[in-house]
N, C-alpha and C positions, 0 to 999 in steps of 0.2 A: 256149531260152525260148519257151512258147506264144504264139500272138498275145495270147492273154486279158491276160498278163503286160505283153507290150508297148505292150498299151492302155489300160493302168491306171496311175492317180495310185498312185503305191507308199510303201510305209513300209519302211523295213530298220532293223528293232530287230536290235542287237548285244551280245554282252558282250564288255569290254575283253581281247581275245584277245594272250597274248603271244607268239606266234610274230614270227619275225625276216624273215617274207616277205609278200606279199598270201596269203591264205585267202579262198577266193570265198563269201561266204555268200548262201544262199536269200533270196529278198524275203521280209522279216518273220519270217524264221527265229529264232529268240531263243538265243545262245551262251553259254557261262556264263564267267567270266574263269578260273576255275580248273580249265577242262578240258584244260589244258596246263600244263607248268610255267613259268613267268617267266622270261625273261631278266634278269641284275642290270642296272642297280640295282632292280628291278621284284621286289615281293615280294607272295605270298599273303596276306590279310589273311580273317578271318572275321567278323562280325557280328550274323547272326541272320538267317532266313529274312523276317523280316515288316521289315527293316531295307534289307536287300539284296537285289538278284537274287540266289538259287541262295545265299544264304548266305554271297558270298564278293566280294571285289574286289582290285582291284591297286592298290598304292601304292608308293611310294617311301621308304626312311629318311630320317628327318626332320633330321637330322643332317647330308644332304647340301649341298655348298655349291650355291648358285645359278649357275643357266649363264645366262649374259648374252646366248648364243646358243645355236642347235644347235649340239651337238656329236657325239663319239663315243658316247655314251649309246645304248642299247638303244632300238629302236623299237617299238611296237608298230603294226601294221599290219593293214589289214580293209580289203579288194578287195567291193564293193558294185555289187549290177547296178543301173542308172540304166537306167529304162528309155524317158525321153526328155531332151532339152535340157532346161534350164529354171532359176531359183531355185530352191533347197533349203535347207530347217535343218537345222543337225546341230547334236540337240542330245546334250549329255553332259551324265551323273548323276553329279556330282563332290562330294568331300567335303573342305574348304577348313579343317585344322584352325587355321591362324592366318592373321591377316594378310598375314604374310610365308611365308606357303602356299599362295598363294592364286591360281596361275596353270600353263601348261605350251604348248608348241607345237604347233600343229595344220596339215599339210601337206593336199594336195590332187595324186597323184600325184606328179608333178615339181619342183610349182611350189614355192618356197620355203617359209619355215614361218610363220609369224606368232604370235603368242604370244594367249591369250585370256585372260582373266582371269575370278574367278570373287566374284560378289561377296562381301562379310563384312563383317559389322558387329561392331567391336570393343565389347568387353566382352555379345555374347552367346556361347550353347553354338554347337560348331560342328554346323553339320545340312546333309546331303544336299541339295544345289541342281541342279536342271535349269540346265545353261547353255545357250545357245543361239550357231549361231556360220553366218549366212546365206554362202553360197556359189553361185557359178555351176555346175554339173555339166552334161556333156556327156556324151548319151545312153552305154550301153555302161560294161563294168566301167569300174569308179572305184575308185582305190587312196586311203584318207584315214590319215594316220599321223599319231600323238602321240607326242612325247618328253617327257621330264620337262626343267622348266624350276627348278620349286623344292621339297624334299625335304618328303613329308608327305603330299601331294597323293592323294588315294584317286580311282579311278576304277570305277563300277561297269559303266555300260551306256551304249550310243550308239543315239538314232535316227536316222537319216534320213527328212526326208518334205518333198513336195513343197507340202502344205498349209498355207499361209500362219496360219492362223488357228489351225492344231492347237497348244494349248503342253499339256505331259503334266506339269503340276502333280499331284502326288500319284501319280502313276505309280511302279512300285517298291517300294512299300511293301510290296502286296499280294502274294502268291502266286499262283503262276501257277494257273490252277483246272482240276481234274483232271475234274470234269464237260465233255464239250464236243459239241458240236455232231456232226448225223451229217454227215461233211464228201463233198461233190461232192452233195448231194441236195437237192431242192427238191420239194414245199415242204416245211417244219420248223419256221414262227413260226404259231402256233397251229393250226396243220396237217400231221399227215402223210399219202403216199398212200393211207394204209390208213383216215383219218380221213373223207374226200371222201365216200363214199357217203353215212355217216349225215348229214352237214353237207346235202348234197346233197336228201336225205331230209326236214333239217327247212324246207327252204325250200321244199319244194313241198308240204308237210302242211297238214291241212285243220283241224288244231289249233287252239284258239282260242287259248292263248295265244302262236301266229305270225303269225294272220292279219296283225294290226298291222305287224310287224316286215318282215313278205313284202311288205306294199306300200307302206312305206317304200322299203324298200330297190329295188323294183322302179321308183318313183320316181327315185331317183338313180342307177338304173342307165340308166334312158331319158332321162337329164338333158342336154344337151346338151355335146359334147366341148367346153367351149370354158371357158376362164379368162379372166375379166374382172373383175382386180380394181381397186378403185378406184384413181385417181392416189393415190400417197401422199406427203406435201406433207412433209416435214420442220420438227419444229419448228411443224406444226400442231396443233390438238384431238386428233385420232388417233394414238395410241400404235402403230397399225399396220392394214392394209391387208388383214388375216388376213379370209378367208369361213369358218365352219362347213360350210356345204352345198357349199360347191366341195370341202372336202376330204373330206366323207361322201361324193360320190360319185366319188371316185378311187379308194376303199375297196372302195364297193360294185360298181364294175365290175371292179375287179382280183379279186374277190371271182368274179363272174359267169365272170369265163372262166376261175378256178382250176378252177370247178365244171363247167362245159360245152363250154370252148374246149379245154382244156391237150391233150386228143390229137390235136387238130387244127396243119392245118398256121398257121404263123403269120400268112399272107394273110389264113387265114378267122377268126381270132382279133379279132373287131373291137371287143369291149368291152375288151380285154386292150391293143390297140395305142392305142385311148382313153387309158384309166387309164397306160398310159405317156408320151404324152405331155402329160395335161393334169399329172401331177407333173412333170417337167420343165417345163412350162412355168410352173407355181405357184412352185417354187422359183425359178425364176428372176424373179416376181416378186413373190414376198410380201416385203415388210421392216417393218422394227421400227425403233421412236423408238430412240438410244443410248441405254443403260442398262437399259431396258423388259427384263425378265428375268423378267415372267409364266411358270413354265413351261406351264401349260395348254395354249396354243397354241401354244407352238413344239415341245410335246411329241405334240400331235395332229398334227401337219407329221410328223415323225421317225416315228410309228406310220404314217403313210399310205406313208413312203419306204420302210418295212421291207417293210408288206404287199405293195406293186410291185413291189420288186426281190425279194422271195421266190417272188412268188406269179404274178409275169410273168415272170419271168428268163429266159427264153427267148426273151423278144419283145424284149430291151435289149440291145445294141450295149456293149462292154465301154467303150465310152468314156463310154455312159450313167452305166452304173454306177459308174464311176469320180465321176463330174458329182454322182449322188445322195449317195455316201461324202464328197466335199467341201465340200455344203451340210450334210449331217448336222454334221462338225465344225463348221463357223460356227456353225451352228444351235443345237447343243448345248456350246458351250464359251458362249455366252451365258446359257444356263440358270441357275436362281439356283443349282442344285448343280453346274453348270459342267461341261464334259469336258476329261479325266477328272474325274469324277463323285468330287468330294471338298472340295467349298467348305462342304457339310452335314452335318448328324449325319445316323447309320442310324435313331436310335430312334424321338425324337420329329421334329415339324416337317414342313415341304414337302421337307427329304428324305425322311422314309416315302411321301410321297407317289407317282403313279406317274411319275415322273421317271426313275427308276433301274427301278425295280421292271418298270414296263413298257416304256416307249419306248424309252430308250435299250439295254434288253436286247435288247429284240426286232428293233433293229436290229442292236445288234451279232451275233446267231444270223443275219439275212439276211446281211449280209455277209461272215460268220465264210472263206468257202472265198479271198475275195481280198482281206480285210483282218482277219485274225484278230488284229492289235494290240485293235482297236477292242473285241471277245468278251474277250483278255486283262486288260482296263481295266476293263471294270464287270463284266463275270462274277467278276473277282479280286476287287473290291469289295465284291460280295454275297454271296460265300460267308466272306468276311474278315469284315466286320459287320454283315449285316444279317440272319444267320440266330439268332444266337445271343439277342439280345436279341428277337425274336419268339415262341423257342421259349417263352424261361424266362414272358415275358408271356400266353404262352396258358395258359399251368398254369391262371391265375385265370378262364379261359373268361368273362372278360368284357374288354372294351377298354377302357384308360385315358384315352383319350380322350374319352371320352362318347358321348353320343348322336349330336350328329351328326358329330364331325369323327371319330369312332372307326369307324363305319361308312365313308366314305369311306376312312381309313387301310387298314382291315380289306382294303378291296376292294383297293385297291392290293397287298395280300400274293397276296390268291388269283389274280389276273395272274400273278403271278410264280408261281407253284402250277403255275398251268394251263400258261405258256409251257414251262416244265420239265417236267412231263409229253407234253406233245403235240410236244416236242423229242425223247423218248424217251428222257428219267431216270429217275432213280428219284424217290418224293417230295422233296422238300427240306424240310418242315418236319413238324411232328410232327402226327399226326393229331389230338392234341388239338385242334388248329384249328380243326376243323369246329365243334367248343362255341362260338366266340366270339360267333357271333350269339343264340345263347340269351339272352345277355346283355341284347338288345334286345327280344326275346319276353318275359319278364317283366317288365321296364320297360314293356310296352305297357297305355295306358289305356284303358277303356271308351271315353274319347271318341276313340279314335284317334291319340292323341299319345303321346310318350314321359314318363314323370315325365322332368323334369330332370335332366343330369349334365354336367358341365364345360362351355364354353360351345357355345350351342346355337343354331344359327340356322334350324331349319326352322320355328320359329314368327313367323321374321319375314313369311315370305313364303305360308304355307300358311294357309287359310281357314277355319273351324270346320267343313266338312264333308267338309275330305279327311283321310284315312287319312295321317299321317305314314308317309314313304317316302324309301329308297332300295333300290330291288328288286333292281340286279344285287349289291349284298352277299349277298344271299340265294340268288341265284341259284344265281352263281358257284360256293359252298361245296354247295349240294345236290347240281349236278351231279357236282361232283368228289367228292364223298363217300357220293353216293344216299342222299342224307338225303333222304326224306317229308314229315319236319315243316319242315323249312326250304324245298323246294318250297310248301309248303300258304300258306307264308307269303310269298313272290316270287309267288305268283297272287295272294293276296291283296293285296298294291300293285299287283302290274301292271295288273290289270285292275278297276281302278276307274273311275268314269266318265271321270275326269282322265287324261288321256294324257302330262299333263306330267314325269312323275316318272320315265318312261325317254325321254328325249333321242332325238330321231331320229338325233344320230349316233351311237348306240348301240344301234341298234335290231340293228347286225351282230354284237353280242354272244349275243343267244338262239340266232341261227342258227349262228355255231360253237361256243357253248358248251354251249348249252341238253339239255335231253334231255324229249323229248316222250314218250318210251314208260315211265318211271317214274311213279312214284303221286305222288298229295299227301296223302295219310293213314297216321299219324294227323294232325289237327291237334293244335294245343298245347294242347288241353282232355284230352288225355291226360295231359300231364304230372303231374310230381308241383307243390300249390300251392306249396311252400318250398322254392329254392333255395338253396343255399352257393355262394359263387364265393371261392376259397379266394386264398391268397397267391399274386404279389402285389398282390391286391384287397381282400379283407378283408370281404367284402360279402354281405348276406344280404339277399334279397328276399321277400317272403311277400303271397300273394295268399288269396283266400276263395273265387274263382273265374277260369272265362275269358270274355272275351269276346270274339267274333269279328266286327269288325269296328265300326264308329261304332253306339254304344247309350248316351246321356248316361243315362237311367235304371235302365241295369243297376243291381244289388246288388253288385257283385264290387267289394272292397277290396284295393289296392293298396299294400305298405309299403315303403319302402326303408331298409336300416339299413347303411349307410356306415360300417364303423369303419377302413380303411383300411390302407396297408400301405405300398408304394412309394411315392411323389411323382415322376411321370413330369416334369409340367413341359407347358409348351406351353399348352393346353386343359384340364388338370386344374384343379381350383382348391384351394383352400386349405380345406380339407373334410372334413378326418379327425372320425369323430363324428357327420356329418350325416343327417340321418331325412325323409322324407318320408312324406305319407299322400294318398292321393288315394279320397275316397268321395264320389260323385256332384260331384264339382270338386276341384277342388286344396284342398288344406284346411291342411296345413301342408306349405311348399312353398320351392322353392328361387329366391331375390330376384336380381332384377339382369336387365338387359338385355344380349345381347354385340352384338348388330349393330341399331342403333335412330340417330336423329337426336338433333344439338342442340336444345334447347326454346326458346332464342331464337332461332337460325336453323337451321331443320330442312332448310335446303339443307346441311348440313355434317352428313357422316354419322359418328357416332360407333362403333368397334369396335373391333377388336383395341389394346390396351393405350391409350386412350382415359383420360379421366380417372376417370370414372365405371367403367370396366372393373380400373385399376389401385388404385384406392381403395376398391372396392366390391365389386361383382359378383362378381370372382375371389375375393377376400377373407374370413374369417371371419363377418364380422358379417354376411354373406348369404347365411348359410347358419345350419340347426336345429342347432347346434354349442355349445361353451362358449368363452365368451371370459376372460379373467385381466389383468387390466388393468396392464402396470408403466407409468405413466407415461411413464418415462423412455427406454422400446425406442425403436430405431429401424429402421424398415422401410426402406430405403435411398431414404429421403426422399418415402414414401410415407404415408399419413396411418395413424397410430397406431391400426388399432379395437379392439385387447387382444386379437388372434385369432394365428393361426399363423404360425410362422416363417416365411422363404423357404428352402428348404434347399440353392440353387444355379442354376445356368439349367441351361438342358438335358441331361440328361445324355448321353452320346456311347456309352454301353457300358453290360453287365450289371458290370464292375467298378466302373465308376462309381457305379452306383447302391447299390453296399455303402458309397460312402464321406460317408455323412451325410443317404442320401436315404429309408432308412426312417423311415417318419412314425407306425408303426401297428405293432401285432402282435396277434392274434388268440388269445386265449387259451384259449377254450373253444368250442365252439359245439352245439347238438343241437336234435332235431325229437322232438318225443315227444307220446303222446296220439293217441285218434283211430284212421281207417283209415288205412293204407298211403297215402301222397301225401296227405292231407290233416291234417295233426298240428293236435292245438289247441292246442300250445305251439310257438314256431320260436323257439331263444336263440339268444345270440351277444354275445361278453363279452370285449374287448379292453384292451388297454394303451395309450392316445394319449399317453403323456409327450413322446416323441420328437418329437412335431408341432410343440410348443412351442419358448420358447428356456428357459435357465435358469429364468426365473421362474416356471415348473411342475416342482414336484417330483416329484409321479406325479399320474394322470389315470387313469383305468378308468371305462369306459360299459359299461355292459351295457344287452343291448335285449330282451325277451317281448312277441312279436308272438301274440297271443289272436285265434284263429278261433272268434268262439265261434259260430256257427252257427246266430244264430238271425236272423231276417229284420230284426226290429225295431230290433235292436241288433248288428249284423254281425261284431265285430272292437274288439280295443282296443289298444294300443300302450303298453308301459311301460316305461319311461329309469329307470337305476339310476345314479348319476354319487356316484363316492367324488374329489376335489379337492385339493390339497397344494399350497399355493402356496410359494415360496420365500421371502415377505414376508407377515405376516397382512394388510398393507395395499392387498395385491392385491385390486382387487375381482374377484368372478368373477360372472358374466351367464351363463343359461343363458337359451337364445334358441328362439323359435318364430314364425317368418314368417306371412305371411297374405294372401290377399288383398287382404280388406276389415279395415276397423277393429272389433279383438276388442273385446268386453262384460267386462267385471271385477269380479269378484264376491268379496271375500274371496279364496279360497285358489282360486277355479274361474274359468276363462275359455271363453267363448263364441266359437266362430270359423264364421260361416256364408256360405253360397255359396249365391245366390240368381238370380245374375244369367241373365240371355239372353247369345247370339252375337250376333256382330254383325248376321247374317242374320237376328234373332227368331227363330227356328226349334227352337234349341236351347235349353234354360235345366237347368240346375245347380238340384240340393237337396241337399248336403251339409252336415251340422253336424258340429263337432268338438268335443266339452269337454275343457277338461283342468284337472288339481287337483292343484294340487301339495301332497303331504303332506310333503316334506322339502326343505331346512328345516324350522323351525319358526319359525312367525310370519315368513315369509318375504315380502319385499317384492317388488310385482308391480305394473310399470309398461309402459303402450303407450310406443311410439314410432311416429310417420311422419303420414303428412295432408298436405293440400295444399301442398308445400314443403318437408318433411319425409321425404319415401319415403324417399330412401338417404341418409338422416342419418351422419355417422361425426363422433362427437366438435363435435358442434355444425353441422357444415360438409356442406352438401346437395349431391350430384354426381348433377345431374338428366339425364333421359335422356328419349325418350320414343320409338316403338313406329315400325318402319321405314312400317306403313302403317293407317289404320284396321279392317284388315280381318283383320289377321293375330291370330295366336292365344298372342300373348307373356301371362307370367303371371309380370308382376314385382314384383307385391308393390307395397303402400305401407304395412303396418304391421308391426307385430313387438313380441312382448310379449317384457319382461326380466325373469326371476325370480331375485334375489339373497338372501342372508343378510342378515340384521336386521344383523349386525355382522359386525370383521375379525377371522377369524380364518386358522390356515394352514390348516387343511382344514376340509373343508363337504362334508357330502354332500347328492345332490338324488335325491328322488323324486316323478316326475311319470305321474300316470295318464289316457294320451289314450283317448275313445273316441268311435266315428264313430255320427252315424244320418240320417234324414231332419229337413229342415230345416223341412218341413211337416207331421212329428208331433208330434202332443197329448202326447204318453209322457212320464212322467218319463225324465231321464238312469240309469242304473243308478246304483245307490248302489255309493261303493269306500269300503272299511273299511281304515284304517292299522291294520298287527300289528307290534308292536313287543317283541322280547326281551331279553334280553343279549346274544346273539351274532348272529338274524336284523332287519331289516324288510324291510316289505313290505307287501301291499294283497288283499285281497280285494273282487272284483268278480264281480257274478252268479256262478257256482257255480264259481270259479275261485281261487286263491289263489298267489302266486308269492311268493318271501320271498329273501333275497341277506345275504351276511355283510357284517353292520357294516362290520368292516375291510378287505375285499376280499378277506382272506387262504382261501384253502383252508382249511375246516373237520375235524377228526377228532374222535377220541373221542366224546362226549354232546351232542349240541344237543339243547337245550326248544324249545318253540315253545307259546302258546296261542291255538288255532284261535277266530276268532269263531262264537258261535253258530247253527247253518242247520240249516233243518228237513230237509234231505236231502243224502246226499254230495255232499261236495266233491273237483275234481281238485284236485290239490297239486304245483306244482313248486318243490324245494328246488334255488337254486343255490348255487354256490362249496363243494362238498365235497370234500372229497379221494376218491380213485380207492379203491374196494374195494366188499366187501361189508357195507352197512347194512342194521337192523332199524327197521321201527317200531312202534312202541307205544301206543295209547292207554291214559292211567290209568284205570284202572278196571275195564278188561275183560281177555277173552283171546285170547292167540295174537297175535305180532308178524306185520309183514308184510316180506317178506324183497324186498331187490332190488340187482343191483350197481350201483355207479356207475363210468362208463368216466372215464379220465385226458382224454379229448377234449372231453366232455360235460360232468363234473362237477356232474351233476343228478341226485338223487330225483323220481320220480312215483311218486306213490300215490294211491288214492282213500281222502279220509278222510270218517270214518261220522259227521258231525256235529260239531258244537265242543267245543273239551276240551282238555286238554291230551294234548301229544304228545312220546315221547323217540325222538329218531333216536340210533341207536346204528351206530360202526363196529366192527366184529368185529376 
């Protein structure tokens, strides 16, 4: 055995081996039980890979009678190097099918046998339990043997480990993972040799988006060796004793001598012998309140243990390292996903977070050559569940999470991206990836913020003149992908006046991640205005322009049209249906505050699932959506607004979410009209029944987002909504948020945006009209005002804004447009359009066209028409165009897929054109008013 071995805190994973003598296994060697055959009564058993080790265990017939002691019975036996004195667990992965199953004897060499027992609770399934069975071991092999004590009893795998705190809950499950480490090489967590030049490179680059970073870092490299952390008083204010900057510069000197010490001898390594021991000496004394399970900080602990012992490991003493691998488990078995790393789901929640993704991998790859359990444990984890449910989620190249907690998740993926490339894998996930942040590129507002999406807290604490940001999401993905436009946009956050939005202890992320010799052009003013972000998202965004960077008075109209698809859960909100518009302000916008205070006592801060968050905010009626009112629903004792079902908590897998969590389906969608990238029609025409509970029968929204291009009148927005309730007594509410309190005019409402920032500096001029032509004689009522904002069914869940300075935009009004009366379906059509809030102009006039089989509206020289019924149109549709002195565009939707003609009566020559199965739309220009016959051939 090397010394390295014999100066290590050891693990020795086993599988239940049936030979009839000691077999000497490798420290942390992993054996399968069936690579031998059983002695009786000891028989092969199979399972399942994701069930068992290696697909297989040892058990006993169940039929056998109970041994009151050891007897003649077959042994199994497993000769284990110890490689010093001490306490030890040995635990065993036993499967305890009854009560009276549920034990066997366990020796220690020589010494007698003792029986363990293994727990079970009567009247459930029986399941896989870790047992644990502490013993004294004495350095040097160690022979431990089991007999069968009661018939039944399955055994799959033994650990032994000297780590008091290590329990391998969830361990087993997973499969052993075939990606691994390049093993005896250092470094490999987000560095290989052949990486150091460039890394090297960009620290000493005269680039401006390093300088920052380079004298940060140079900062905490000249920091002084010394850790002094506070007393930490138990049971005091302080949940813990954790520094930020003590551990950025243990980072950033292990960092310094990766880059300039590593070929020197270890004397002259003196930022290298720093960064080892002020980790050791941090670890030895940072602590935490009991319970206290932030992973944040104990997960920046475990990223600094990784980076030292990978990235110093020549300067540590094996019994260092042993020292760091034992605080890692304490450390990380407290975590809220625990180690092993399985108290969380993969998909949504602070399991996505970087918990698994980064820390604990990045440790497990440092320590992989003398503790490769630890690489087995969450590398198996991650390749088991957490790639699969990321992949299918990128399809939709937007994240479900929103805006801001979708960005931070996001980042957390490309850690793990980059850790697995700069280890030397292959990719792990699908390139599609790199799309995800577009997602936040077209969400981006003239004023620098994001429209709204699931809950969002960068406007609690950002000021009307910064650039909404989270720059290394941008970052991260350009570099690993040499994306241009996603660089153009990481300069763009980063180098704002505000320095705050990359963390100086992250400022060691541009210098190994970064890449300084790539472009940032094009910017996102090349793209095309109208996105699709396909299944499972559902979502179409459509802009008139871009803006690059804080311009409250650009002209560029922003739309979002939300029909939806999966229901992730977590941060999502109840939302399928939802529209936003933002022209010179938010103008129909998304209600609710997620991180804000109580309004009697704003010492009590209100957020996640808070009252106002679970009654409101998340909820339907806080968002541009349709509400269907059964009375009698019950939201699991949450206040009734007539909006969307709950479909589950979180879901744990891509199976899962087939089983009740689609909310949405996308039936049509096309860009037509216009130049290339900039269409004057974007549709998009869904199915939201599923979002509901029964008491919607079918639901279809369709959305025509109009660029119309012209200054004065920019852009208009039209909702087509066919309704089916399961009771005519359902009311239904089609909702449209607001800042300020809308004007009410007959069938048109007023919604304008006038205000300043908080700084006076900036001031908002957007108007928004809207006119609802369907119903007819349709009733249109405000709600909200002082007392009132987030009304639900009479009962106000008030909030109010984390500080006067931030840039939250939660609404206090909201208009409701219903049916005169009850019936089971109702359709609505509503026609929004944006201008200045300080022009003299008439609004455009919109003209309802009404047939037998289309309606619909024309607006300035635009006309869009939708089938009554919802259904896919063939054979002959009429339509009779209003009167206009000059053509008209014309988008027919809901046709069936083929080749149509159209005809004006009177004159000659149809006009031919297909319609696709995706799309299911006619464009044509038509030569003035008249009647028209669309025909399918």
């Amino acid at each position: 055995m090397s010394p390295l071995r014999r100066g290590f805190i050891s693990f020795a994973l086993l599988a239940a081996s049936p030979a009839l003598h000691a077999t000497p296994f490798p420290v942390e060697a992993m054996f399968e039980a069936e690579s031998t055959a059983p002695g009786a009564p000891w028989v092969l058993e199979s399972q399942g890979g994701n069930v068992v080790s290696g697909g297989g265990y040892l058990s006993t017939p169940a039929d056998l009678a109970r041994a009151e002691s050891p007897g003649a019975a077959t042994q199994l036996s497993y000769s284990v190097a110890v490689p010093r004195d001490g306490n030890y667990t040995i635990w065993l992965r036993v499967l305890a099918p009854a009560a009276n199953a549920a034990s066997l004897y366990l020796a220690v060499d020589n010494g007698a046998y003792a029986s363990a027992s293994v727990p079970f609770t009567t009247g459930q399934p029986p399941k896989w339990t870790w047992l644990p069975v502490t013993r004294w071991l004495a350095a040097g092999e160690r022979e431990l043997k089991l007999q069968y004590r009661e018939g039944g009893l399955g055994i799959d795998c033994l650990l032994v480990t000297a780590l008091a705190d290590f329990v391998p809950q969830g361990y087993g499950v997973y499969p052993l993972p075939t990606v691994l480490p390049p093993a005896g090489e250092h470094p490999r967590v987000f560095a290989r040799v052949g990486d150091l030049a460039a890394i090297r490179s960009r620290f000493e680059s005269g680039a401006q988006e390093m300088v920052q970073h380079r004298a940060v870092l140079n900062g905490f490299v000249a920091a002084p060796a010394v850790v002094a952390l506070p007393v930490f008083v138990p049971g005091g204010p302080a949940r813990s004793n954790h520094q930020v900057d003590a551990v950025s510069a243990i980072k950033a000197k292990a960092l310094y001598s990766l880059l300039y010490e590593r070929g020197g001898s270890a004397a002259q390594a003196q930022r290298g012998r720093e960064a080892v021991q002020m980790l050791l000496d941090y670890l030895a004394a940072v602590q935490f309140a009991p319970g206290y399970n932030h992973p944040n900080e104990k997960g920046d602990i475990i990223l600094a243990s990784a980076m030292v012992y990978d990235w110093c490991f020549h300067l540590m003493s094996a019994q260092q390292r042993a020292y760091v691998v034992a605080r890692f488990t304490q450390l990380a078995a407290t975590m809220e996903i625990g180690f092993p790393p399985s108290r969380q789901g993969p998909v949504v929640g602070h399991g996505s977070d970087n918990q698994l993704l980064r820390d604990q991998l990045s440790a497990a790859i440092a320590f992989y050559d003398e503790a490769p359990l630890v690489y087995n444990i969450v590398a198996g984890r991650f390749f088991a569940d957490y790639i699969a449910p990321r992949n299918y989620a990128y399809a939709a190249q937007a994240y479900h999470q929103g805006a801001s907690y979708g960005t931070v998740r996001f980042l957390a993926d490309m850690y793990a991206a980059w850790i697995f490339r700069r280890m030397g894998a292959a990719p792990v996930f699908d390139p599609v990836q790199q799309m995800t942040p577009y997602h936040w590129l077209y969400t981006r507002r003239p004023d620098g913020q994001w429209m709204r999406d699931g809950d969002v807290y960068h406007s609690s604490y950002t000021n009307s003149r910064e650039y909404w940001s989270e720059p290394l999401a941008f970052m991260l993905p350009a570099t690993y992908y040499n994306n241009p436009t996603l660089k153009h946009e990481y300069l763009k956050q980063s180098l704002q006046p505000s320095t705050s939005f990359i963390h100086p202890k992250d400022s060691i992320w541009p210098i190994l991640l970064g890449n300084t010799a790539m472009g940032s052009t094009p910017s996102p003013v090349a793209l095309p205005l109208t996105k699709y972000f396909p299944d499972p998202a559902g979502l179409m965004i459509a802009r008139t322009g871009w803006t690059d960077g804080i311009h409250v008075e650009s002209g560029n109209v922003v739309a979002t049209m939300k029909l939806g698809g999966d229901w992730f859960g977590n941060h999502e909100h109840y939302d399928a249906g939802h529209f936003q518009i933002y022209y010179k302000g938010g103008l129909a916008i998304d209600s609710g505050i997620y991180s804000g205070r109580d309004v009697a006592d704003p010492s009590i801060p209100l957020e996640y699932g808070s009252a106002h968050d679970m009654n409101y905010h998340k909820r339907s009626i806080a968002h541009n959506t349709m509400l269907v009112h059964d009375p009698d629903e019950n939201f699991d004792g949450y206040a009734n607004d007539g909006g969307q079902r709950f479909p589950g908590d979180e879901p744990s897998s891509v199976a899962e979410l087939a089983n009740g969590y689609k909310v949405a389906t996308v039936l049509r969608q096309q860009q037509v009209g216009g130049a290339a990238g900039a269409p004057d029609f974007s549709y998009i025409k869904g199915d939201l029944t599923a979002a509901y509970s029964s008491k919607v029968r079918q639901f279809q929204r369709s959305f025509v987002f109009l660029n119309l291009k012209n200054t004065d009148h920019p852009a208009a927005l039209i909702v087509f909504d066919k309704v089916s309730a399961s009771d005519a007594g359902f009311k239904k509410t089609w909702l449209l948020h607001s800042q300020f309190e809308p004007q009410i005019s007959g069938d048109t409402v007023l919604i304008q945006r006038t205000d300043w920032d908080y700084n006076s500096t900036l001031q908002y001029n957007g108007k928004l009209i809207n006119r609802t032509l369907l119903p007819a004689n349709a009733l249109l009522a405000k709600v909200g005002g002082s007392g009132n904002e987030f009304s639900v069914g009479g009962t106000n869940y008030p909030i109010q804004p984390e500080a006067d300075y931030s840039t939250e935009e939660a609404g206090a009004w909201r208009l409701e447009v219903s049916p005169p009366g009850g019936n089971e379906t109702d359709v609505f059509l509503n026609v929004m359009q944006v201008m200045d809030a300080s022009s003299t102009l008439p609004a455009l006039p919109t003209t309802a066209i009404d047939s037998a089989l289309l309606a619909g509206v024309k607006i300035q020289d635009r006309v869009v028409l939708f089938s009554k019924s919802g259904l896919p149109l063939g054979g002959t549709v009429t339509v009779e165009l209003p009167a206009h002195s000059a053509s008209m565009q014309v988008l027919v939707a809901d046709l069936q897929a083929g080749s149509w003609t159209v005809s004006k009566r009177g004159t000659d020559g149809p006009i031919e054109d297909e319609v696709s199965d995706g799309g299911g739309t006619l464009y044509f220009v038509a030569n003035g008013g008249g009647v028209y016959d669309l025909q399918r051939k």
